[in-house]
N, C-alpha and C positions, 0 to 999 in steps of 0.2 A: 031670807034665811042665809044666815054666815056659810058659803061655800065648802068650809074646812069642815061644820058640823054637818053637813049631806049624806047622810046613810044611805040614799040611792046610790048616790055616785061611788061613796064607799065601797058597796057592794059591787057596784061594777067594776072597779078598780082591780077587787079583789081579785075579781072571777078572770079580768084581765091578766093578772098576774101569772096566774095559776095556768092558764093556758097558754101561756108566753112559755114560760117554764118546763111544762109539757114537751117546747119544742125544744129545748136545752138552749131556751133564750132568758138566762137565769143572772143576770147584770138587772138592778132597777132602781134609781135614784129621784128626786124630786129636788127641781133645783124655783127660786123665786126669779122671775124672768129680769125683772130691777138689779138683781145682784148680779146677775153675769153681763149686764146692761153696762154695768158702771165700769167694765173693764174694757171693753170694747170699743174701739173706731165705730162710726155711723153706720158703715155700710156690713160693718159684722155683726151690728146689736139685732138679738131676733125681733124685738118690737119692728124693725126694720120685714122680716116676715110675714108679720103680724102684728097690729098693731092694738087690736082688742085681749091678746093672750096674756095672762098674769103668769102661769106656771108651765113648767117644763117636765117633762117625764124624758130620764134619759133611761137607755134598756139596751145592753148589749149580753156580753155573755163572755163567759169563764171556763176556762179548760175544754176539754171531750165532748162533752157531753151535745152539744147542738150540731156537728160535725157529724156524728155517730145519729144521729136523728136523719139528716139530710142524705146519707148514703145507703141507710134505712128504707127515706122514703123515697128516693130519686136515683139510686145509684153512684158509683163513684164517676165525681164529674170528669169532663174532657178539659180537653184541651180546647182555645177558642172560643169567640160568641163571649156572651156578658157574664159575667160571674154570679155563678148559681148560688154564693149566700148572698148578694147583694139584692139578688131577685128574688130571694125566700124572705130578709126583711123587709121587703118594697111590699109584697104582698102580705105579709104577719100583720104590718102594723098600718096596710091601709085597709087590711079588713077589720082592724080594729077602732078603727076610726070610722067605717061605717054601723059598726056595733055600738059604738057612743052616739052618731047622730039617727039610730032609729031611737034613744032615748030623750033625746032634746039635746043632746049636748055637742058644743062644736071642738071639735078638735084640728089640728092640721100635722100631716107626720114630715120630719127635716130626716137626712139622710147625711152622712159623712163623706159618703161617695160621691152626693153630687156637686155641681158646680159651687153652688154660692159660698162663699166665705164664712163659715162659722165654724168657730174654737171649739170643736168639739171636744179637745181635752181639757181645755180649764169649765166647759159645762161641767163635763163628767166629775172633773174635783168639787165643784162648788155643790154638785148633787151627791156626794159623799160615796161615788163609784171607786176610785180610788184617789194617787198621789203622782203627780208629775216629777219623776225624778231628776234631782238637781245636777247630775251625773252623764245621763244621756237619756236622748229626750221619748222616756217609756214612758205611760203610765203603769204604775205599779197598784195590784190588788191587794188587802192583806192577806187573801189566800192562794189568788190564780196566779199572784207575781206580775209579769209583763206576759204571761198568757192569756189576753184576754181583746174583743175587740169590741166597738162599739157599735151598734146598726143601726139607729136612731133616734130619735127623740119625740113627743106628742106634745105639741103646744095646747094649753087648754086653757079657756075663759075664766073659771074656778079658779081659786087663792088655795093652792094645797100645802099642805104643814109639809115645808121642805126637812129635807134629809138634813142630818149634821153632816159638815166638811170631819174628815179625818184627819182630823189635828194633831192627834199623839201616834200618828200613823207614821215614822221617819227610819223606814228600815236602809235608807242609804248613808244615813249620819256615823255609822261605825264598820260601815263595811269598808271593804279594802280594796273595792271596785275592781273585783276580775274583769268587768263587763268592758272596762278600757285598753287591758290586754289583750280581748280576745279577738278584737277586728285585723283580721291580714292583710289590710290596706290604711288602718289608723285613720277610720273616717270620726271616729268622737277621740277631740283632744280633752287635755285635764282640764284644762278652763273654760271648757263649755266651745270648744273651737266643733264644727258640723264641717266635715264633705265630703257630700253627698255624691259627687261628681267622681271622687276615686271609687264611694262605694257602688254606684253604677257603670264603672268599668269595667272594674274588676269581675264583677255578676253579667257583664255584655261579654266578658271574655271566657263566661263559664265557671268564673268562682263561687262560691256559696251556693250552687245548687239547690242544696238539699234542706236548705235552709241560714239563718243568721247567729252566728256563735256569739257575736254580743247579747242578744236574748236567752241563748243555753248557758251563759256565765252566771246569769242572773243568781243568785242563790234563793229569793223570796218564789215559793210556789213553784218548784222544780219538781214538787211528784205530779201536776195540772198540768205538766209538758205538754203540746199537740203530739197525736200521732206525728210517724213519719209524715204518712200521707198527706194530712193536711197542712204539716208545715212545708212541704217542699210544694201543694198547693196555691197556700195564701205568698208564699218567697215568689214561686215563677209570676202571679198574677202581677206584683207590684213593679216590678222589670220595665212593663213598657212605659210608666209614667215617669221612672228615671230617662228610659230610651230618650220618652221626646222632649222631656226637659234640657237635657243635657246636649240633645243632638248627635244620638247613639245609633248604629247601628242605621238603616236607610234614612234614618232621619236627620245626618249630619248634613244629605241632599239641600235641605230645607234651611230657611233662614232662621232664625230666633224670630221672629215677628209672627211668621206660617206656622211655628210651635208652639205658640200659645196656648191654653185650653180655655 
C-alpha cells in the first residue's frame, strides 16, 4: 500500500496532532527527508540518523500558548537543572513515538537541543513552518513572527505528502528592518555581518536581561509576543552556551579545546 494513502496512519497522525496541540505544541510541518538531504554536509543529512527514514515531521510551537500549558501543569520554572520545555518535548514526543510503534510503525524523535548537527531551521523552511530571514538569522511565522521555537522532529519510514515551502511568504523584502537598529551592541550587521561574541558580553555584563530587542523590533506577529516571563526565561537559559563558547565568565579559565560541546 502507497504510504501517503494509509488511513491508519492518517488517523494516527491525526490524533497525534491534536494532542500535541492540546499541549500548546501547535508548529507542524512535513518535510521529504531527500529534500533537506540535498542541502546538507554528510554528517548533517538525517539519512545520516537514520537511514531507512523517508519523511520528517517537524513540530514546534507559536506564541503563549505551550508556556501557559507548562506553568499550568508544572509550575513556573527555576532557575538551574535542565530546561523544563526541552524535558517536556523529550517526553511529548518520545511518548509519541512509542504510540506509533505499539501500531507497527517505526519512528525515531531528533531534538534542536541536542548535540548532533542538524539544520533545524532550513528543515523547519523546507517543511513550510516558516521563513529564514535574509536580515537576521530568525526564522519568521506568517503569524507568530520570530515568536516561535522548535522542539523536534519524528523521522518516519512512510513517504508522507510534505508541506509546501512558503514561498510567497517574504515579509522582510519591504520592511525597513528596525530589527538592525535595535541591538545595543550591533551584533547583526546590514550585510549579513553575525557577533555573537559582543552579544554575549554585553548579556555576561547584564544587558538584555529581560529579553532581545532585536526580536521585539520584529513587526511580523508582535500581538504572539512571549510573556515577560517566558521571554526573560528562554533569554537567561541561552547565556551559558554564549558563556562557554566565547569564554565568558569562569569559562575564560578554560582553553578553547576544554570548551567544546
Amino acid at each position: 500500500m502507497d504510504p501517503m494513502t494509509n488511513t491508519e496512519l492518517d488517523s494516527l497522525l491525526d490524533q497525534m496532532r491534536a494532542r500535541l496541540e492540546a499541549q500548546g505544541i501547535n508548529l507542524w510541518g512535513v518535510a521529504r527527508i531527500e529534500d533537506f538531504d540535498g542541502w546538507q554536509s554528510r554528517a548533517g543529512r538525517l539519512s545520516a540518523c537514520s537511514s531507512t527514514c523517508r519523511s520528517a515531521i517537524v513540530i514546534g510551537t507559536g506564541g503563549r500558548d505551550h508556556w501557559r500549558h507548562l506553568v499550568e501543569e508544572q509550575g513556573q520554572p527555576g532557575t538551574g537543572g535542565a530546561n523544563p520545555l526541552d524535558r517536556y518535548s523529550e517526553h511529548s514526543l518520545s511518548r509519541e513515538v512509542d504510540l506509533l510503534a505499539e501500531h507497527g510503525y517505526r519512528a525515531k524523535a531528533l531534538f534542536p537541543f541536542a548535540k548532533r548537527p542538524v539544520n533545524f531551521l532550513r528543515l523547519a523552511e523546507i517543511a513550510g513552518i516558516g521563513k529564514l530571514s535574509p536580515v537576521v538569522p530568525f526564522l519568521l511565522h506568517p503569524k507568530y513572527g520570530p515568536w516561535i521555537s522548535l522542539r523536534g522532529a519524528l523521522l518516519l519510514e512512510e513517504e508522507l505528502e510534505p508541506t509546501e515551502e512558503l514561498e510567497d511568504f517574504t515579509p522582510c523584502h519591504f520592511c525597513h528592518a528596525p530589527c538592525l537598529d535595535a541591538c545595543p551592541v550591533d551584533t547583526y550587521g546590514p550585510h549579513g555581518q553575525l557577533d555573537l561574541r559582543a552579544c554575549g558580553e554585553h548579556r555576561q555584563a547584564g544587558g538584555c536581561s529581560g529579553g532581545c530587542d532585536v526580536r521585539r523590533a520584529c513587526p511580523v506577529g508582535s500581538a504572539e509576543r512571549y510573556s515577560s516571563d517566558e521571554e526573560r526565561f528562554r533569554h537567561r537559559d541561552s547565556l551559558p552556551i554564549l558563556r562557554r563558547h566565547f569564554g565568558l565568565g569562569f569559562w575564560k579559565l578554560l582553553p578553547a579545546r576544554m570548551r567544546r560541546f
